[in-house]
BALOBA-1460 file (C-alpha; in Angstrom, 3 decimals):
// residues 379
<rec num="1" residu="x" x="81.138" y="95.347" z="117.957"/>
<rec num="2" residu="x" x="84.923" y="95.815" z="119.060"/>
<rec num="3" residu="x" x="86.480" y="96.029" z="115.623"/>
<rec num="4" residu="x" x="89.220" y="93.635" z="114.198"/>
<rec num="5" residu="x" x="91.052" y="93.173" z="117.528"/>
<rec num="6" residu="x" x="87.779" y="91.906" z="119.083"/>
<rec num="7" residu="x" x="86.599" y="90.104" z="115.828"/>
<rec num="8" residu="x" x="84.739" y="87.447" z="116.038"/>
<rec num="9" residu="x" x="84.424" y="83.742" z="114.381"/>
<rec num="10" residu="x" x="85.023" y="80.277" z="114.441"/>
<rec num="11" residu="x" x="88.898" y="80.279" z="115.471"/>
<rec num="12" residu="x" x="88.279" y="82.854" z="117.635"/>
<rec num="13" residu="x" x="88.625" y="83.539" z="121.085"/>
<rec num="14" residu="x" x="86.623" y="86.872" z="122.514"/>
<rec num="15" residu="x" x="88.299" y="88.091" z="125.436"/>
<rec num="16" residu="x" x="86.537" y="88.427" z="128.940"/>
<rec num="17" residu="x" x="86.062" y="92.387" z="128.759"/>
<rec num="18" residu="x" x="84.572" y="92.297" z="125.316"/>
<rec num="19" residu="x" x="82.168" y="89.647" z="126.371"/>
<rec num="20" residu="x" x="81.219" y="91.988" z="129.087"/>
<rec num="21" residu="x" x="80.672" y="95.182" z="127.460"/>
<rec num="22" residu="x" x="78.967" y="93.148" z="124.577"/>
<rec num="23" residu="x" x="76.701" y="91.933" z="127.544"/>
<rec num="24" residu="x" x="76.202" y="95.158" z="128.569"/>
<rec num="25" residu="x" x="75.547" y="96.968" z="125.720"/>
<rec num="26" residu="x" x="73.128" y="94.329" z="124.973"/>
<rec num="27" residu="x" x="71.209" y="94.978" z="127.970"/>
<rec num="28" residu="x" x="70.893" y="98.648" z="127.148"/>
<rec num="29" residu="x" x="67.032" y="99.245" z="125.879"/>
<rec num="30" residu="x" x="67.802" y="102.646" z="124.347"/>
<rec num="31" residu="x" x="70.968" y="101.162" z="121.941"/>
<rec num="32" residu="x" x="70.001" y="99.499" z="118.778"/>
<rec num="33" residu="x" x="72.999" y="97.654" z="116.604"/>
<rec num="34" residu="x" x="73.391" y="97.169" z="113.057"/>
<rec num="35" residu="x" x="75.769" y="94.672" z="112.824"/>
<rec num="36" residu="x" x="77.534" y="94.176" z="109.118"/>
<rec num="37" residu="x" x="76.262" y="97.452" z="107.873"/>
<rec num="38" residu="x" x="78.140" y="100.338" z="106.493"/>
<rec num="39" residu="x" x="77.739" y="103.894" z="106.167"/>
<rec num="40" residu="x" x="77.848" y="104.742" z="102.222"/>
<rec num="41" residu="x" x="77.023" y="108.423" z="101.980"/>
<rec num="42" residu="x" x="76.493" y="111.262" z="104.038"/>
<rec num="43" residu="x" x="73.188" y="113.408" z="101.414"/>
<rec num="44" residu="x" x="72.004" y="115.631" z="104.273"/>
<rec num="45" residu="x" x="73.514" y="117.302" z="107.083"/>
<rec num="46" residu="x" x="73.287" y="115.431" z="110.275"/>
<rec num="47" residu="x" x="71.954" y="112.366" z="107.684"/>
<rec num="48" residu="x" x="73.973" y="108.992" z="107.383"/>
<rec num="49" residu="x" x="72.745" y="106.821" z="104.785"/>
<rec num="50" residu="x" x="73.671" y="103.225" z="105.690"/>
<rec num="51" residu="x" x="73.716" y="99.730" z="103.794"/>
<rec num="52" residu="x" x="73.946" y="96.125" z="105.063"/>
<rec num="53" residu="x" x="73.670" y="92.639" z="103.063"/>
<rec num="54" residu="x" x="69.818" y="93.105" z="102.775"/>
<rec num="55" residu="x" x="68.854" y="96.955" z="102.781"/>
<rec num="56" residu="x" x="70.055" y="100.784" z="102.650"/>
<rec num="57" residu="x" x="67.897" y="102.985" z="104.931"/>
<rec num="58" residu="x" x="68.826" y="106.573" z="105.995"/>
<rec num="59" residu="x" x="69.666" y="107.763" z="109.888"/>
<rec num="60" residu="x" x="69.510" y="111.219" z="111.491"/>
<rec num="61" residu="x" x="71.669" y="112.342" z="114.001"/>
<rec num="62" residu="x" x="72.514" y="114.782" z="116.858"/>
<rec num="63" residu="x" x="75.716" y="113.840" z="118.000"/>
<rec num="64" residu="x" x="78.057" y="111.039" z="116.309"/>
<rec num="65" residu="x" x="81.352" y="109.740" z="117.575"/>
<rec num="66" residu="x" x="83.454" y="108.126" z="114.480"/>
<rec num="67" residu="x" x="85.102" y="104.943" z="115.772"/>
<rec num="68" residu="x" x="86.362" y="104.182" z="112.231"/>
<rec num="69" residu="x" x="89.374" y="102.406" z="113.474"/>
<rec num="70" residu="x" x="91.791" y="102.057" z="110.542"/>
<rec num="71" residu="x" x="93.517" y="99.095" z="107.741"/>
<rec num="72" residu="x" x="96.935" y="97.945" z="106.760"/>
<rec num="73" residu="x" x="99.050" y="99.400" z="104.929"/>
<rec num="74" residu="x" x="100.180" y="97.328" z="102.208"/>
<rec num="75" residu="x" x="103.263" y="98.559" z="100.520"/>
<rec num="76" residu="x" x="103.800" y="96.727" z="96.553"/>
<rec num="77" residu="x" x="106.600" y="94.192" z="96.333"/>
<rec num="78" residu="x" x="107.493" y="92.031" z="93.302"/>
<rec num="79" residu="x" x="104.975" y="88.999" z="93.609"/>
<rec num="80" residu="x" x="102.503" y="90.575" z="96.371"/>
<rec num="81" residu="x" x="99.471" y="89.475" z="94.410"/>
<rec num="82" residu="x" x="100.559" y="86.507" z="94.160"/>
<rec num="83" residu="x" x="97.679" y="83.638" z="96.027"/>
<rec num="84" residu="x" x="99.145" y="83.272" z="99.138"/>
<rec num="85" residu="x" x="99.905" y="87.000" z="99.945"/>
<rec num="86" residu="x" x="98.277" y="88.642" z="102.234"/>
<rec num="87" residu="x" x="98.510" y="91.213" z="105.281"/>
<rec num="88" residu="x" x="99.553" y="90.766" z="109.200"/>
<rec num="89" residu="x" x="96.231" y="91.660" z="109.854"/>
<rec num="90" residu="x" x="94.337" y="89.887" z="107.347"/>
<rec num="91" residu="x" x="95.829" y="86.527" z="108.069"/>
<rec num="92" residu="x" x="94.722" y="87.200" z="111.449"/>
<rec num="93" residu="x" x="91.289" y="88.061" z="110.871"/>
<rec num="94" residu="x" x="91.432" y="85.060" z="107.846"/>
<rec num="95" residu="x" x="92.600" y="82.354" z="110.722"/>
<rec num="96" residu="x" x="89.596" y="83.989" z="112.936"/>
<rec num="97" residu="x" x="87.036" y="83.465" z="110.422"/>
<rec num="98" residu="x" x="88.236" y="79.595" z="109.543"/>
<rec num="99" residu="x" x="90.885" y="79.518" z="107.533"/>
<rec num="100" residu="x" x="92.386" y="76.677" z="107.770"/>
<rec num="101" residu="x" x="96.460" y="77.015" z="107.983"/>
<rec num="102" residu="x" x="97.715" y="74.078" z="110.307"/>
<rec num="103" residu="x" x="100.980" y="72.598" z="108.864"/>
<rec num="104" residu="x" x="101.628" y="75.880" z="106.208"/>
<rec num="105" residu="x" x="105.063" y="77.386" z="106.407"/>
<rec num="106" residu="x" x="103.970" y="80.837" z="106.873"/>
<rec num="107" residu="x" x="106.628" y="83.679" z="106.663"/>
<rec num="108" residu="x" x="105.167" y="86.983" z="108.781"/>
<rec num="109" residu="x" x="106.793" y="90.342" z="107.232"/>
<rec num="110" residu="x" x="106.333" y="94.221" z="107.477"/>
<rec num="111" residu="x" x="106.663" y="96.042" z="110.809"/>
<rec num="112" residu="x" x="105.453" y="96.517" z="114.050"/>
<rec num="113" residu="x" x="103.870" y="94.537" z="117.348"/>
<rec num="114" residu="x" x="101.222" y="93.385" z="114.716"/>
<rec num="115" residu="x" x="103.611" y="90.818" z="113.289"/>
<rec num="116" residu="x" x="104.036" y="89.421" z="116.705"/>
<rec num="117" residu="x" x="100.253" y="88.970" z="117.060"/>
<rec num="118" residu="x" x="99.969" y="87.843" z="113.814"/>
<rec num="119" residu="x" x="102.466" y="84.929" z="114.178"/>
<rec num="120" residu="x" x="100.944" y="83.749" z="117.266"/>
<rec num="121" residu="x" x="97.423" y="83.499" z="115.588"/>
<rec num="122" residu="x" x="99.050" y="81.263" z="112.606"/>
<rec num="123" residu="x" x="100.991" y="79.220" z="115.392"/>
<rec num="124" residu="x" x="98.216" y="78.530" z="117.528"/>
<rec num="125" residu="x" x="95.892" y="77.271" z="114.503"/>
<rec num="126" residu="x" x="98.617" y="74.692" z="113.526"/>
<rec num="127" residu="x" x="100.797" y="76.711" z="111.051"/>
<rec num="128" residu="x" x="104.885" y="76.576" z="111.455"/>
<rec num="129" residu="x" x="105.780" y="80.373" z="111.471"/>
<rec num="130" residu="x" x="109.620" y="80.059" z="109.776"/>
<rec num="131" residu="x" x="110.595" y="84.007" z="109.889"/>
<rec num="132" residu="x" x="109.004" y="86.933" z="111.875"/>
<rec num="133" residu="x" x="110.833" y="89.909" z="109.608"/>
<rec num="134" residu="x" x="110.738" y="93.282" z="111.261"/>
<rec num="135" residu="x" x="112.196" y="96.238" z="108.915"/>
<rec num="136" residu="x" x="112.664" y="98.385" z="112.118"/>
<rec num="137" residu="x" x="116.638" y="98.071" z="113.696"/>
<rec num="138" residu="x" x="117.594" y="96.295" z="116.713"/>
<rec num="139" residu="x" x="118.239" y="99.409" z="118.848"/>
<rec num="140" residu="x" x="114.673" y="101.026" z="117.677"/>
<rec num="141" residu="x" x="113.015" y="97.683" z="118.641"/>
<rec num="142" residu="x" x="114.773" y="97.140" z="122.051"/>
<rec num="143" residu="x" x="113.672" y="100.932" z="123.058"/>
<rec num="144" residu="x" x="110.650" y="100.344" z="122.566"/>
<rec num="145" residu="x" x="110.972" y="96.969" z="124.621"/>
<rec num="146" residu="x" x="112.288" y="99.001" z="127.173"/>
<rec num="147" residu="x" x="109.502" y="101.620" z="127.109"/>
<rec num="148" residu="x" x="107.166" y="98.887" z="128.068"/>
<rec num="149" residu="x" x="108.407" y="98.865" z="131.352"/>
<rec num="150" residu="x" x="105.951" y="101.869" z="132.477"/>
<rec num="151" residu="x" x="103.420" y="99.824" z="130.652"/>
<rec num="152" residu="x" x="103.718" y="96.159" z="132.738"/>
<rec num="153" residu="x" x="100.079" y="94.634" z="130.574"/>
<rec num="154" residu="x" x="102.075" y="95.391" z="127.137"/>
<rec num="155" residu="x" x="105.519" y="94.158" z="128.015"/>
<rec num="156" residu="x" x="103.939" y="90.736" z="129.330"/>
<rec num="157" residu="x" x="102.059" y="90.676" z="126.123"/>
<rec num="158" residu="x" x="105.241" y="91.440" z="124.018"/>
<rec num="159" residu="x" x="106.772" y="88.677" z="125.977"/>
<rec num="160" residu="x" x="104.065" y="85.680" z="125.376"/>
<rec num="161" residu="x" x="104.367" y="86.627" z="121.965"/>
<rec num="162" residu="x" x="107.850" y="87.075" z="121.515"/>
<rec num="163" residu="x" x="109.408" y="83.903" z="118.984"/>
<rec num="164" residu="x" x="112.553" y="83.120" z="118.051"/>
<rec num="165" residu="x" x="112.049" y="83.199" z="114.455"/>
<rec num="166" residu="x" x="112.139" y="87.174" z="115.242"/>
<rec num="167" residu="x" x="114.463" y="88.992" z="113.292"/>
<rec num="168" residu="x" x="115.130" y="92.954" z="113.226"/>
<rec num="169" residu="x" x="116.515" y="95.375" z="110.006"/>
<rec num="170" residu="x" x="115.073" y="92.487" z="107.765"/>
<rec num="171" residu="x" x="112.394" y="93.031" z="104.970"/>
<rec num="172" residu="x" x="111.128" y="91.392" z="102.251"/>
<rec num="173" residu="x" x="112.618" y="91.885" z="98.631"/>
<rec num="174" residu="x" x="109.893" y="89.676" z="96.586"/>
<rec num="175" residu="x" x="107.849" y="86.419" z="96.755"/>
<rec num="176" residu="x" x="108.076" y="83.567" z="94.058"/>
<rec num="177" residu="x" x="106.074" y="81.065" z="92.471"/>
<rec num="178" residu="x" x="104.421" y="79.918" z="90.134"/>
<rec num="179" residu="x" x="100.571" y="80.360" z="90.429"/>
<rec num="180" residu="x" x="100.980" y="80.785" z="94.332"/>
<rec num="181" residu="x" x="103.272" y="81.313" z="97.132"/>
<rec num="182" residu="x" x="106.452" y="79.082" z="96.762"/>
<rec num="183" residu="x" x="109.203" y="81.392" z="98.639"/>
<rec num="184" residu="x" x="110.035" y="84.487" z="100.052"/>
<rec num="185" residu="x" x="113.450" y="86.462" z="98.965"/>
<rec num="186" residu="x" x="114.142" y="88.390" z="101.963"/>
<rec num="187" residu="x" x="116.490" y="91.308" z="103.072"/>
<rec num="188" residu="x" x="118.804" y="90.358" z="106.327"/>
<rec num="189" residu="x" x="120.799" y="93.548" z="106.857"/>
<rec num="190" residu="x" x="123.439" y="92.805" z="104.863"/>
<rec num="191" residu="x" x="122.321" y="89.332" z="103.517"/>
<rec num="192" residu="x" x="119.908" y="88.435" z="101.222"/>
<rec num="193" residu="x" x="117.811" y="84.877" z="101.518"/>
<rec num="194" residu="x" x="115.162" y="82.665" z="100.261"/>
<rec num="195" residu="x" x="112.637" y="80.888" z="102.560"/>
<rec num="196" residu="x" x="110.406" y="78.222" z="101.372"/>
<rec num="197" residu="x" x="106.851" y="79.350" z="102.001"/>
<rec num="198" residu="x" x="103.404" y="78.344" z="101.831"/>
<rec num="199" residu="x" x="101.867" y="81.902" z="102.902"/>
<rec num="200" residu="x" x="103.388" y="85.235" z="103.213"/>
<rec num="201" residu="x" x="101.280" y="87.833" z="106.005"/>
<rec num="202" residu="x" x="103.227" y="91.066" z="105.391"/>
<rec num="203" residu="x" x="102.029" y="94.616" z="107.032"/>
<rec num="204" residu="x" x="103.722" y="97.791" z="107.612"/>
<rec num="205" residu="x" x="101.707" y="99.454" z="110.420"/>
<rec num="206" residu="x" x="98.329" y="100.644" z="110.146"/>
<rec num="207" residu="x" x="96.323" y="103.945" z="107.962"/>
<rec num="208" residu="x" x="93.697" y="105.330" z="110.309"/>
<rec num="209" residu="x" x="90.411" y="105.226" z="108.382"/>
<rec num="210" residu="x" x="89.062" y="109.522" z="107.720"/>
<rec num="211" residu="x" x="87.572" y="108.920" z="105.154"/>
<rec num="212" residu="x" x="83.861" y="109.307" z="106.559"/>
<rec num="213" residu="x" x="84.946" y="112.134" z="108.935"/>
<rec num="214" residu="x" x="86.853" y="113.711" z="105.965"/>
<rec num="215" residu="x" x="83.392" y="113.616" z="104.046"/>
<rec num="216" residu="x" x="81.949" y="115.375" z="106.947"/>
<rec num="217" residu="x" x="84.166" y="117.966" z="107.130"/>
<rec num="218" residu="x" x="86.351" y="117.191" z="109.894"/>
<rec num="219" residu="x" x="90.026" y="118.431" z="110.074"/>
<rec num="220" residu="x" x="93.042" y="115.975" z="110.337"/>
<rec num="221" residu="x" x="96.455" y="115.867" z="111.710"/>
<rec num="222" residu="x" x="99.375" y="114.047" z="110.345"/>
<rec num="223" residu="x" x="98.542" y="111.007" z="112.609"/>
<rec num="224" residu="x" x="94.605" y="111.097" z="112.216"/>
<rec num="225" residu="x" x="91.768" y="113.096" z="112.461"/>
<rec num="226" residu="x" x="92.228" y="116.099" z="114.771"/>
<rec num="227" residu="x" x="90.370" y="116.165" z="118.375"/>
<rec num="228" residu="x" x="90.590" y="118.397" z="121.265"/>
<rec num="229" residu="x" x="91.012" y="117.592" z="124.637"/>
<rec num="230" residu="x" x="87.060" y="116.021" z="124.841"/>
<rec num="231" residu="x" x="87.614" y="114.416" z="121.550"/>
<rec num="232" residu="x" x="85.473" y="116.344" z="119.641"/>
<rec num="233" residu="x" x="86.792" y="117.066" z="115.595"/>
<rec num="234" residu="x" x="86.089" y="120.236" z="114.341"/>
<rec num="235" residu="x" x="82.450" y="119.892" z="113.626"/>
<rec num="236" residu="x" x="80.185" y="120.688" z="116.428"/>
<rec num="237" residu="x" x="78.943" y="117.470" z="117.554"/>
<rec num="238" residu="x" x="81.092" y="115.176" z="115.756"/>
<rec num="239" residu="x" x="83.601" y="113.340" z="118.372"/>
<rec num="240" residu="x" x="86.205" y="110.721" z="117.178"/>
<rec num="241" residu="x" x="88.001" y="107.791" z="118.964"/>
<rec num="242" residu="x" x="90.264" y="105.047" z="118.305"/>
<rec num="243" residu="x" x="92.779" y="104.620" z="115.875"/>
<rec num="244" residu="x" x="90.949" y="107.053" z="113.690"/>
<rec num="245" residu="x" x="92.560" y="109.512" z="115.742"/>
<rec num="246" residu="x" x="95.691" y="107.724" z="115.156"/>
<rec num="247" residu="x" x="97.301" y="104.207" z="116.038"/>
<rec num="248" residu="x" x="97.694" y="103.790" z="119.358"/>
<rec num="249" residu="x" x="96.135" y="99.868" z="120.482"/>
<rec num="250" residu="x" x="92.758" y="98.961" z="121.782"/>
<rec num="251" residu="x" x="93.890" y="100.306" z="125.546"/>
<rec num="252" residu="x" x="93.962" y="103.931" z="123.960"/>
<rec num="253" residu="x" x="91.272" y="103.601" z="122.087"/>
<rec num="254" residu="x" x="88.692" y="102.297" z="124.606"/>
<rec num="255" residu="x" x="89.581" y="105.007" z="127.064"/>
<rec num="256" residu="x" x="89.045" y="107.552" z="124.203"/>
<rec num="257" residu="x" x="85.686" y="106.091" z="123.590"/>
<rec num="258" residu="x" x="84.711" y="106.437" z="127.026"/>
<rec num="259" residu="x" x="86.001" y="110.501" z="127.058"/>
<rec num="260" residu="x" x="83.882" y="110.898" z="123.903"/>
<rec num="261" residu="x" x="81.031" y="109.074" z="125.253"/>
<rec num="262" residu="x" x="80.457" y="111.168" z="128.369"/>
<rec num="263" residu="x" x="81.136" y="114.392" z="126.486"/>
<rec num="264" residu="x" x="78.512" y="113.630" z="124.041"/>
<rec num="265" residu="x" x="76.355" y="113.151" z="126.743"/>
<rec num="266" residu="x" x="77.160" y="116.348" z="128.970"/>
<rec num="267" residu="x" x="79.313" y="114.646" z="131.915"/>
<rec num="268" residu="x" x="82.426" y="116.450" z="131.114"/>
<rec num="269" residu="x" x="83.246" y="115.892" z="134.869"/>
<rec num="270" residu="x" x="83.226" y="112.581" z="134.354"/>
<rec num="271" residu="x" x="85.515" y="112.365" z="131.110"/>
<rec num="272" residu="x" x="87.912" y="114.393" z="132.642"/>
<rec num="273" residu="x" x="88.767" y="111.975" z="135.238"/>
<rec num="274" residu="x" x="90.211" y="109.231" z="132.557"/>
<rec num="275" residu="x" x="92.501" y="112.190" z="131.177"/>
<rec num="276" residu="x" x="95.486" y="110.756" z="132.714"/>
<rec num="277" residu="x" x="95.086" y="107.118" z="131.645"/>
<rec num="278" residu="x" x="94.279" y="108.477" z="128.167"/>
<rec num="279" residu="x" x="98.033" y="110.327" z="128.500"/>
<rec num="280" residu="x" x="99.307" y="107.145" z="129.129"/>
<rec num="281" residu="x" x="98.434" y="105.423" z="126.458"/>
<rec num="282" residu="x" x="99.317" y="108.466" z="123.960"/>
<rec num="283" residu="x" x="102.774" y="108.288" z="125.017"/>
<rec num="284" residu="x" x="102.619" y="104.305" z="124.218"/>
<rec num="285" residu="x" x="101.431" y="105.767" z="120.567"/>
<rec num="286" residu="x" x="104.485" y="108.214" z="120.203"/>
<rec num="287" residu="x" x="106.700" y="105.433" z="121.255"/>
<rec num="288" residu="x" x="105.266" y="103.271" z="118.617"/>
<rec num="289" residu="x" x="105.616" y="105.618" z="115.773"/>
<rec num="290" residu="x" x="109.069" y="106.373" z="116.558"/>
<rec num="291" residu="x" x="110.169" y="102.723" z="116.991"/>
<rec num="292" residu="x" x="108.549" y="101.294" z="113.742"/>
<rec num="293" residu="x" x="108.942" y="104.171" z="111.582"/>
<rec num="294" residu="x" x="109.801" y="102.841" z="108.076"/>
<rec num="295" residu="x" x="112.908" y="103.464" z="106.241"/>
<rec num="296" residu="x" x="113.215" y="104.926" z="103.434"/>
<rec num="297" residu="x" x="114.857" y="101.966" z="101.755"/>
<rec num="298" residu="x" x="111.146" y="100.070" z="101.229"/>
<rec num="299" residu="x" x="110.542" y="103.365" z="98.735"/>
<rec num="300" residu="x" x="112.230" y="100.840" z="96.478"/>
<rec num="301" residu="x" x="110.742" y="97.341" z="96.587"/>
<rec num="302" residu="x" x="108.719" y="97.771" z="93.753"/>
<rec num="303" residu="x" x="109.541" y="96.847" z="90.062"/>
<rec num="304" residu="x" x="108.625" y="98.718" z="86.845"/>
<rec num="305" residu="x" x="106.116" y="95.888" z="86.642"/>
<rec num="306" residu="x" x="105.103" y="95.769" z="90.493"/>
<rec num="307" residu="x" x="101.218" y="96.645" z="90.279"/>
<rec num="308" residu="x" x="100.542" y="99.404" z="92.311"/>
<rec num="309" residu="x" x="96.661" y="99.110" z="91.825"/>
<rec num="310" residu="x" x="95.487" y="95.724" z="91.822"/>
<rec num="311" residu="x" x="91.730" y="96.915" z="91.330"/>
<rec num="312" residu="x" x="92.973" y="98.780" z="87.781"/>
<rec num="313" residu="x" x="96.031" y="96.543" z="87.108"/>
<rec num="314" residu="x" x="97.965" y="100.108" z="87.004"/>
<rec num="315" residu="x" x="102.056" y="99.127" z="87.300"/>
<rec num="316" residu="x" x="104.850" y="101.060" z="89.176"/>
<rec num="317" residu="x" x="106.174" y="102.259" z="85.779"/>
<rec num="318" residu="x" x="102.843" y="103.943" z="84.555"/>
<rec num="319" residu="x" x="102.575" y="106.037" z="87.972"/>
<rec num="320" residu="x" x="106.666" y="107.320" z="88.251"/>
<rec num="321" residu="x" x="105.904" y="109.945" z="85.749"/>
<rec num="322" residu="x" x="102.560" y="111.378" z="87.171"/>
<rec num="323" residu="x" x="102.525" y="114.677" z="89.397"/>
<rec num="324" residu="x" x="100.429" y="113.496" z="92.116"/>
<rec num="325" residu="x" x="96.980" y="111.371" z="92.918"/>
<rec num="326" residu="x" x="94.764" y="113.103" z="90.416"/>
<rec num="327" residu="x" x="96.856" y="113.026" z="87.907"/>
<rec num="328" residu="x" x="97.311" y="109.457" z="88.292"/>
<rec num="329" residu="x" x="93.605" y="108.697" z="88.173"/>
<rec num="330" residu="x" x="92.920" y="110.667" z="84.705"/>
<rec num="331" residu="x" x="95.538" y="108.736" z="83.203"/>
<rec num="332" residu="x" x="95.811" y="105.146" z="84.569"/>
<rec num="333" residu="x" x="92.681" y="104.862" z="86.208"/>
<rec num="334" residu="x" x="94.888" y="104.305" z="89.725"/>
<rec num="335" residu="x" x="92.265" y="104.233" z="92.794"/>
<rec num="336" residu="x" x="89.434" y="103.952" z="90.472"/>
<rec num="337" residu="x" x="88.268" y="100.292" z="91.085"/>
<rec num="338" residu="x" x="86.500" y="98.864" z="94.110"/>
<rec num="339" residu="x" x="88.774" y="99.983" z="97.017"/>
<rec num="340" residu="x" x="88.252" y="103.308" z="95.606"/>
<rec num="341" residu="x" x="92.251" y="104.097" z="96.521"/>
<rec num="342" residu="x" x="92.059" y="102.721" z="99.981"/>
<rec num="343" residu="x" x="94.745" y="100.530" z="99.852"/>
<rec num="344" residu="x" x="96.347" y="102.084" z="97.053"/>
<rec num="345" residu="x" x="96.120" y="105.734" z="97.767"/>
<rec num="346" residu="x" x="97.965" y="104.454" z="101.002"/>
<rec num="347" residu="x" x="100.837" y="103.229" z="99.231"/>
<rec num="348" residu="x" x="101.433" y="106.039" z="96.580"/>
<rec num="349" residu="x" x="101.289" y="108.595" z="99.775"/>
<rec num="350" residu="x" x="104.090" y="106.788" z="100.961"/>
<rec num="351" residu="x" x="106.349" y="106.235" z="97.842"/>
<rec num="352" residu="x" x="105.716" y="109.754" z="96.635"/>
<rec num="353" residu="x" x="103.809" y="111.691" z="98.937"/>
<rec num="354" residu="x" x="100.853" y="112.166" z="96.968"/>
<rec num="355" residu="x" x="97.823" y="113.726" z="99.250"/>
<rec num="356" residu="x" x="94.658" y="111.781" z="98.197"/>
<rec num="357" residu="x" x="91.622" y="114.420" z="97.434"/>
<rec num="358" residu="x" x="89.095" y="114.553" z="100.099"/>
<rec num="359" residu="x" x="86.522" y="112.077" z="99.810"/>
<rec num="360" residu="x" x="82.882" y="112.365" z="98.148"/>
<rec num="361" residu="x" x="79.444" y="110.458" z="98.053"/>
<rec num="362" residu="x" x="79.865" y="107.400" z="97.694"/>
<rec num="363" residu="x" x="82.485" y="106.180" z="100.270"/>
<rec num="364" residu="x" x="81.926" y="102.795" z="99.135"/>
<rec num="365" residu="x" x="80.149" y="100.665" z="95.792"/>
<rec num="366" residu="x" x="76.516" y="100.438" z="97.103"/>
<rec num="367" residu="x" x="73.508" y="99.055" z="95.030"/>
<rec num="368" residu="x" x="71.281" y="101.097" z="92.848"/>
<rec num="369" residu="x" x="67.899" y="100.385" z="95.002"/>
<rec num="370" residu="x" x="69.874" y="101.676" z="98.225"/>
<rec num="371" residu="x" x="70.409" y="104.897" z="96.426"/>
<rec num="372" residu="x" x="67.329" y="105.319" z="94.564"/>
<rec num="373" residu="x" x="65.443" y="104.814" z="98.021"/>
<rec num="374" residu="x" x="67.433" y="107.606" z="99.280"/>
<rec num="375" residu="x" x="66.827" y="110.105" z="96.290"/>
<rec num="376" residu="x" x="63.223" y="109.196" z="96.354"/>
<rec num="377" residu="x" x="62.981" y="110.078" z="100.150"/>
<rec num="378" residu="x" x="64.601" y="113.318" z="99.899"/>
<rec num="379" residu="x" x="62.411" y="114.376" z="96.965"/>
């Protein structure tokens, strides 16, 4: 439990509070977990039905907080499926796992404080980080810097992770090679250059994942799924907290857990006493937006050949002429294949502004004895 930022593995290093609260919820006789399951479907009200590696069973429910954290988005470039390629995030959670990286050049691309964390995951498993390219402007990025004064955990953070391969109002144009990652063309305000690469890790912020609460009926905002003051969506009995909500970091997101936790439970008096720190750490979030907004200018990375969806092998070209998402899907099969639009749908919502549909059983592939269990039980 604890998401990516608390992820586990063999390259990884669990901080002290996680190992606590994992102790803790361990302890607790009344909490079961299902670790490296999913939930595929919602077929009944107040019914989950849930699949891991081995089996699909079904789960009631009174009350359910969504903690569905969220994924990076992945904008198309010219060469970003090449081997090599992959996001801030997913390099992280790659080194975390095992990957082995000491001695790659790795080039670190996209925007936001996730590229920091990113290169200092790569550097401390071995790997020479050459270029840290932020798309966000000097000024925007020294704001927020300054910001972090009211927040003296963050700036120290931003500090310790703070290289001087860093560079502001830089993006990247394409990657090269032939079969894998050879280089990285790269946009330096005015300047364009190549870098010699091994591995490119390029993110531009983070989608919060409403896809679940979506299926459920809950409303959403711009930034997330909607809550009220107690962190309860629009469904009675359905809470939501954590970047689900909208991207904010693990500080925001824990105390927004705890809110929704003693709601659900009836100790409103309780929750309301972490309402300030929870204000806190939204303002943190509205800084971040602002600051690492992206411009308008990575609208135009992609190619006429630039694969949009890798699952369907659907190009840039075939997708320019379509009125929106559905449209798209009847004729190039776009968010059709195993992602199911997740990373796509992401990306065509921010080159064209195309609202996805809302989603419908199945959120996910699952296997056909996981769903015929769950027909059979209903009948």
């Amino acid at each position: 439990p604890g998401g990516q930022i608390w992820r586990d593995g063999p390259n990884a290093q669990v901080p002290v509070v996680a190992q606590r609260m994992r102790a803790q919820l361990a302890a607790c006789a009344n909490v079961r977990i299902h670790s490296g399951a999913r939930v595929i479907a919602a077929p009944a009200a107040h019914t989950l039905l849930l699949e891991d590696a081995e089996r699909g069973w079904s789960i009631q429910w009174k009350k359910l907080i969504l903690c569905t954290g969220a994924r990076e988005l992945l904008l198309p470039f010219p060469g970003w499926t090449l081997p090599g390629v992959t996001g801030a995030g997913g390099l992280q959670a790659l080194i975390k796992s095992g990957l082995p990286v000491a001695g790659e050049c790795i080039v670190v691309a996209g925007s936001g404080p996730l590229l920091l964390a990113a290169a200092a995951s790569a550097h401390k498993a071995g790997a020479k980080v050459v270029r840290i390219a932020e798309q966000a402007g000097l000024a925007a990025v020294l704001g927020f810097a300054a910001r972090l004064v009211g927040s003296p955990g963050k700036a120290l953070q931003a500090l310790t992770l703070m290289r001087p391969q860093y560079r502001t109002a830089s993006h990247v144009v394409a990657v090269l090679g032939q079969g894998r990652v050879e280089s990285v063309q790269l946009q330096q305000g005015s300047r364009r250059v190549e870098i010699a690469c091994e591995r490119v890790a390029c993110g531009f912020g983070l989608v919060p994942n409403t896809e679940l609460a979506q299926l459920l009926g809950c409303s959403l905002m711009p930034t997330g799924l909607a809550v009220d003051a107690w962190q309860a969506t629009s469904q009675t009995h359905i809470y939501a907290a954590g970047e689900c909500t909208g991207v904010g970091g693990s500080e925001r997101a824990l105390v927004q857990g705890r809110i929704a936790g003693l709601t659900a439970i009836g100790d409103k008096a309780a929750a309301h006493k972490l309402f300030p720190e929870r204000s806190r750490w939204d303002s943190f979030a509205q800084q971040l937006a602002r600051s690492f907004a992206l411009g308008p200018h990575l609208k135009k990375l992609p190619q006429a050949d630039t694969l949009v969806c890798r699952c369907e092998d659907v190009p840039y070209a075939a997708l320019q002429a379509r009125a929106g998402w559905t449209d798209a899907k009847l004729h190039t099969r776009c968010g059709m294949g195993a992602c199911q639009g997740r990373v796509c749908g992401a990306a065509t919502q921010f080159l064209w502004d195309w609202e996805p549909p809302v989603p419908r059983n199945l959120l996910a592939p699952a296997r056909i004895g996981t769903l015929a269990a769950s027909y059979m039980k209903e009948k």
